[in-house]
C-alpha positions as CSV (number, residue, x, y, z in Angstrom):
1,X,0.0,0.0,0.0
2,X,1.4,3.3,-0.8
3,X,1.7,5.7,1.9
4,X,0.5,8.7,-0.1
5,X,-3.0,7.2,-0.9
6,X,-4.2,8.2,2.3
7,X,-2.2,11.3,2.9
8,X,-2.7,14.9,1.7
9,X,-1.0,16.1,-1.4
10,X,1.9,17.5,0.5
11,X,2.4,20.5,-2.2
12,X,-1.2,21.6,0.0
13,X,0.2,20.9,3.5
14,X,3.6,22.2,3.0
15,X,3.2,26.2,3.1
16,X,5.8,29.2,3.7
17,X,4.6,32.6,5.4
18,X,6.9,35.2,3.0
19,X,6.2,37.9,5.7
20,X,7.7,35.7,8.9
21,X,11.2,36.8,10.0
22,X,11.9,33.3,9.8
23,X,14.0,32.0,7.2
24,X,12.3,30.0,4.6
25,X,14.3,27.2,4.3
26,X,13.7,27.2,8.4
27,X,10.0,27.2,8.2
28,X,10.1,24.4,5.5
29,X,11.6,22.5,8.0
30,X,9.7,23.4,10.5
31,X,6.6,22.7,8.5
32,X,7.4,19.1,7.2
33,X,8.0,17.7,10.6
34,X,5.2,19.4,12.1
35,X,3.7,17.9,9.2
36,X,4.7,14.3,10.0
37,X,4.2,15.2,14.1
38,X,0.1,15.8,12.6
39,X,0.2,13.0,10.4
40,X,-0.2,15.0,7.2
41,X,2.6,13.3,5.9
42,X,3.2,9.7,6.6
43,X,6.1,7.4,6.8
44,X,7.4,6.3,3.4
45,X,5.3,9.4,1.9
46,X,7.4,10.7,-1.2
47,X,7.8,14.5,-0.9
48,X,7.2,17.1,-3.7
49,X,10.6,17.7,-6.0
50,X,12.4,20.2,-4.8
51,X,11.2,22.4,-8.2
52,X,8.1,21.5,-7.7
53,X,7.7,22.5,-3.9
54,X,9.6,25.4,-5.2
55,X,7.5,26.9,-7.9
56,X,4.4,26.4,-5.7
57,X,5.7,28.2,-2.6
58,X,7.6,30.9,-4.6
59,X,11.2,30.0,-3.2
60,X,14.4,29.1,-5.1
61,X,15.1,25.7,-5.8
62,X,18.2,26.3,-3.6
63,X,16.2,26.5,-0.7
64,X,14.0,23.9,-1.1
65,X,16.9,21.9,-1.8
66,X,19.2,23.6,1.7
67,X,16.0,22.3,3.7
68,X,16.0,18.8,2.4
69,X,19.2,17.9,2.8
70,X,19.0,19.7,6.8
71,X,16.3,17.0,7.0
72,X,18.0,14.1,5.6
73,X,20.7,15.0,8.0
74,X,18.9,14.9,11.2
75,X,17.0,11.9,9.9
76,X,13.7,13.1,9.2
77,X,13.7,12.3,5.7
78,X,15.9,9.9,3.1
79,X,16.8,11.0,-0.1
80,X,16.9,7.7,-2.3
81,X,18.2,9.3,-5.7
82,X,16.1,9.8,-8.8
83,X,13.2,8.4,-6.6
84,X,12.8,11.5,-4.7
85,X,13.1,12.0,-1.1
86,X,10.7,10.3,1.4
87,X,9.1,10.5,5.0
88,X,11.7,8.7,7.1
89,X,9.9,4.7,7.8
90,X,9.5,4.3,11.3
91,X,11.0,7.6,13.0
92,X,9.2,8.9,15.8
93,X,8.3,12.4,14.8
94,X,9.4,13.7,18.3
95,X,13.0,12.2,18.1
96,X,13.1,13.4,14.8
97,X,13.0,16.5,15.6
98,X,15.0,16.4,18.5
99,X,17.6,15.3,16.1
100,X,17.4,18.0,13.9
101,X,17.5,20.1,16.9
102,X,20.6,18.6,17.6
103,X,22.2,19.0,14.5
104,X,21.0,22.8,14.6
105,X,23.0,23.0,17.8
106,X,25.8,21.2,16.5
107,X,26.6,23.1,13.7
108,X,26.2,26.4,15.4
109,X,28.6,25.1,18.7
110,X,30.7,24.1,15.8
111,X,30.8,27.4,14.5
112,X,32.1,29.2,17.4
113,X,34.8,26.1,18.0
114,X,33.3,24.5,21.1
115,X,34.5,21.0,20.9
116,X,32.0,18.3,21.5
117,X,32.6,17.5,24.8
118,X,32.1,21.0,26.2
119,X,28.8,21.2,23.8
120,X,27.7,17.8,25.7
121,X,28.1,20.0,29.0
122,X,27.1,22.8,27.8
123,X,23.4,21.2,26.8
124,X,23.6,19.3,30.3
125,X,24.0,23.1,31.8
126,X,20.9,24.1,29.6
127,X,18.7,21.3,31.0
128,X,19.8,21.9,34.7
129,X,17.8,24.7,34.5
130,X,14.7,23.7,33.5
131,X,11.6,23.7,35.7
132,X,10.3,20.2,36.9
133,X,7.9,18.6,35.3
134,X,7.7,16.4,31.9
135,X,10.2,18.6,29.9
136,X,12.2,18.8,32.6
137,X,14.6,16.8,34.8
């Protein structure tokens, strides 16, 4: 059974808001795993081309293309060549995006040459001071 048979067309769930300060290869991002968190799009749902997303929400195939391959690296989604790229099978929507949070942070710690073990205490720090409850320690 294909997964998009009982999905919306994603090119209709997928949108961009051109006035947010948000980038918009953020909030394409942002909207395809909020997307799967919904269940708008499914697990082993094929995703628009990047020129097609592109033309329909006005952005540069560049962009479309930057968010994809954010995705793909935090998991969320697999690129399988001339197929296309697809819903991740199986992936918990809530550790997908706390992968792609991850990677976010990464990157950026990266950036300003904080090696990974001083990252790993640095989030630790972060957590410490959260309030209790279920987000919390």
């Amino acid at each position: 059974m294909n997964a998009s048979t009982h999905a919306p067309d994603p090119l209709a769930t997928l949108t961009i808001d051109p006035e947010s300060a948000t980038p918009p290869f953020r909030q394409l991002q942002d909207a395809v795993v909020s997307a799967i968190r919904d269940g708008s799009l499914l697990p082993g749902q094929r995703l628009p081309t990047t020129r097609a997303l592109a033309a329909h929400l006005g952005l540069a195939v560049n962009t479309v293309a930057s968010a994809y391959r954010a995705l793909e690296q935090a998991g969320i989604v697999e690129g399988r060549g001339r197929a296309g790229t697809f819903v991740r099978l199986g992936d918990d929507p809530v550790h997908a995006e706390a992968r792609r949070l991850a990677q976010h942070a990464a990157e950026a710690l990266s950036r300003l040459g904080i090696d990974p073990e001083r990252a790993a205490a640095l989030l630790a720090e972060a957590y410490a001071t959260l309030p209790p409850g279920p987000q919390g320690p």
